[in-house]
PDB file of N, CA, C and O in Angstrom, chain B, residues numbered from 101:
ATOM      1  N   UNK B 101       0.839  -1.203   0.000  1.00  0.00           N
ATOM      2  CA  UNK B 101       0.000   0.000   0.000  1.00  0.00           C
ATOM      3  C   UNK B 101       0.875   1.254   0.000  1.00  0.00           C
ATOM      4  O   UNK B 101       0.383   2.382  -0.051  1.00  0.00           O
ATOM      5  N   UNK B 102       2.429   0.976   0.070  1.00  0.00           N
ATOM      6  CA  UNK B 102       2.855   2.212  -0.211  1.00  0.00           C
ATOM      7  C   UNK B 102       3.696   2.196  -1.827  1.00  0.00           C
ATOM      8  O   UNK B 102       4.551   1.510  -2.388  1.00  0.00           O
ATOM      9  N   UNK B 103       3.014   3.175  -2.074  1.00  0.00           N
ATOM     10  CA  UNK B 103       3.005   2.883  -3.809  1.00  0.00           C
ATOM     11  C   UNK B 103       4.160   5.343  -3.984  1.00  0.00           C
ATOM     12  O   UNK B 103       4.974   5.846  -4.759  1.00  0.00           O
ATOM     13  N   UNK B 104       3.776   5.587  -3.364  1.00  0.00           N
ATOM     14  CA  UNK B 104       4.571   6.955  -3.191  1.00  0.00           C
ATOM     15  C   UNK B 104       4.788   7.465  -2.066  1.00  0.00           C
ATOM     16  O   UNK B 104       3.906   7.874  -1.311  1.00  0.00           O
ATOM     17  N   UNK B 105       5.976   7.486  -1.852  1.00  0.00           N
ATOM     18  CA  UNK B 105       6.150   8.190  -0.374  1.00  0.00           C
ATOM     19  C   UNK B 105       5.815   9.494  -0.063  1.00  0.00           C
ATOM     20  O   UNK B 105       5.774   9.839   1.118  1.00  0.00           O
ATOM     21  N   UNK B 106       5.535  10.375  -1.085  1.00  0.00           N
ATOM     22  CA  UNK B 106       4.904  11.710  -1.159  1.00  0.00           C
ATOM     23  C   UNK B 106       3.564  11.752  -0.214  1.00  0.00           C
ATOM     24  O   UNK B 106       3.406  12.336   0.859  1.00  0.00           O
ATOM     25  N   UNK B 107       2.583  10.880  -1.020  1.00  0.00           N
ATOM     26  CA  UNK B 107       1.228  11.046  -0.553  1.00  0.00           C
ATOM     27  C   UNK B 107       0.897  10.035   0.544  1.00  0.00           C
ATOM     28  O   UNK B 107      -0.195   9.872   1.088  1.00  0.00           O
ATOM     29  N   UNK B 108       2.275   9.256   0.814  1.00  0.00           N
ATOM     30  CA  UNK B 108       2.102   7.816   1.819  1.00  0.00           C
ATOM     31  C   UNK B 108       2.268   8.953   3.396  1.00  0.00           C
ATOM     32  O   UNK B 108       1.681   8.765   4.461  1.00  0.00           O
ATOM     33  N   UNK B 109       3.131   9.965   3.110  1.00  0.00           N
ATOM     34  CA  UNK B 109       3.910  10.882   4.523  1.00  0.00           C
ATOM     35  C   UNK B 109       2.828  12.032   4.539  1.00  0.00           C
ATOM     36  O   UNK B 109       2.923  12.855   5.449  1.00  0.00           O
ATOM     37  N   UNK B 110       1.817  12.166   3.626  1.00  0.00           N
ATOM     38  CA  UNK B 110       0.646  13.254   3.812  1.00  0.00           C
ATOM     39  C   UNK B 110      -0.208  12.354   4.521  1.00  0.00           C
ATOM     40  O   UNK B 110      -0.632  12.785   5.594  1.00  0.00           O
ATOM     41  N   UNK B 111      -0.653  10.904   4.087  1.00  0.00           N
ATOM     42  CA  UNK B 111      -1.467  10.178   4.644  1.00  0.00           C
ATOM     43  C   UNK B 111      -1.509  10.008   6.267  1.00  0.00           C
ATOM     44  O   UNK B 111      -2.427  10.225   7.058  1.00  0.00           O
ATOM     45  N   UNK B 112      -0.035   9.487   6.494  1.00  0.00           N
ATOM     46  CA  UNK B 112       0.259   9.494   7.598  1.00  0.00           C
ATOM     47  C   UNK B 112      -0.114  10.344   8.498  1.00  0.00           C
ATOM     48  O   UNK B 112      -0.621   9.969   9.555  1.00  0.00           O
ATOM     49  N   UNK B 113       0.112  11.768   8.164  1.00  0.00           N
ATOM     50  CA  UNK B 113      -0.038  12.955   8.923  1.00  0.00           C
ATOM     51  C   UNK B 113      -0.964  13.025   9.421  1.00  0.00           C
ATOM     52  O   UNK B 113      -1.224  12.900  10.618  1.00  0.00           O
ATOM     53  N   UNK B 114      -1.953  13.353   8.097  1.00  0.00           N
ATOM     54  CA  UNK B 114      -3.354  13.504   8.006  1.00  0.00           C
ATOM     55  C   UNK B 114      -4.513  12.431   8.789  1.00  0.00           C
ATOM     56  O   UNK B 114      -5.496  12.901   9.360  1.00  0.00           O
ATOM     57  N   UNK B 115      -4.211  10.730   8.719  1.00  0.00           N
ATOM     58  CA  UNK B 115      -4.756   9.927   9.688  1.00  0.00           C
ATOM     59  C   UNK B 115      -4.788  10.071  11.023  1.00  0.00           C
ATOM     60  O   UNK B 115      -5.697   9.786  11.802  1.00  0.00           O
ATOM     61  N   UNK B 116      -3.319  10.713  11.311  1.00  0.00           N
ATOM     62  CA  UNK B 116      -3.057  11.231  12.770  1.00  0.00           C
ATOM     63  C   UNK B 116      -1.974  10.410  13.109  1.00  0.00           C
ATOM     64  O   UNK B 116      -2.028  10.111  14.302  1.00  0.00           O
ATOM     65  N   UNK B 117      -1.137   9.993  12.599  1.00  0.00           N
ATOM     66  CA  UNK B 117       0.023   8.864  12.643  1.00  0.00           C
ATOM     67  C   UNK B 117      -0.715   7.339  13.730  1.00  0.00           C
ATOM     68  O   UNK B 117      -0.797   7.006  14.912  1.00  0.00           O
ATOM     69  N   UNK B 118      -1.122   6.812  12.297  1.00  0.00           N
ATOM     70  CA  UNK B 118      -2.055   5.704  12.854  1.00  0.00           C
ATOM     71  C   UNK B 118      -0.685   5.009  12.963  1.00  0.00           C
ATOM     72  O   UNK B 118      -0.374   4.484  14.032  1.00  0.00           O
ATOM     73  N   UNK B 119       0.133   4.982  11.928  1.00  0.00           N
ATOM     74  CA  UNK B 119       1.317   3.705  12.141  1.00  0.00           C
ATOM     75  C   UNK B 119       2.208   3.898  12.871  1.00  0.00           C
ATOM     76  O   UNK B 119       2.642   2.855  13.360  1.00  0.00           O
ATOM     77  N   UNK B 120       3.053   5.425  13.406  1.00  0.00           N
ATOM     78  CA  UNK B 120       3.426   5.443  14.585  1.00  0.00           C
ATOM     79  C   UNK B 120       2.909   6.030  15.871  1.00  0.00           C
ATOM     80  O   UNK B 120       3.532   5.866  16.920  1.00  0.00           O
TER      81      UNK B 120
END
């Protein structure tokens, strides 16, 4: 599911850092 690290490190942010 990580296909661009661009929009993978907006995702992140934006979820609320579900993965860390």
């Amino acid at each position: 599911m990580v296909k661009s690290p661009k929009w993978y490190l907006k995702f992140e942010i934006g979820s609320g850092s579900n993965n860390n």
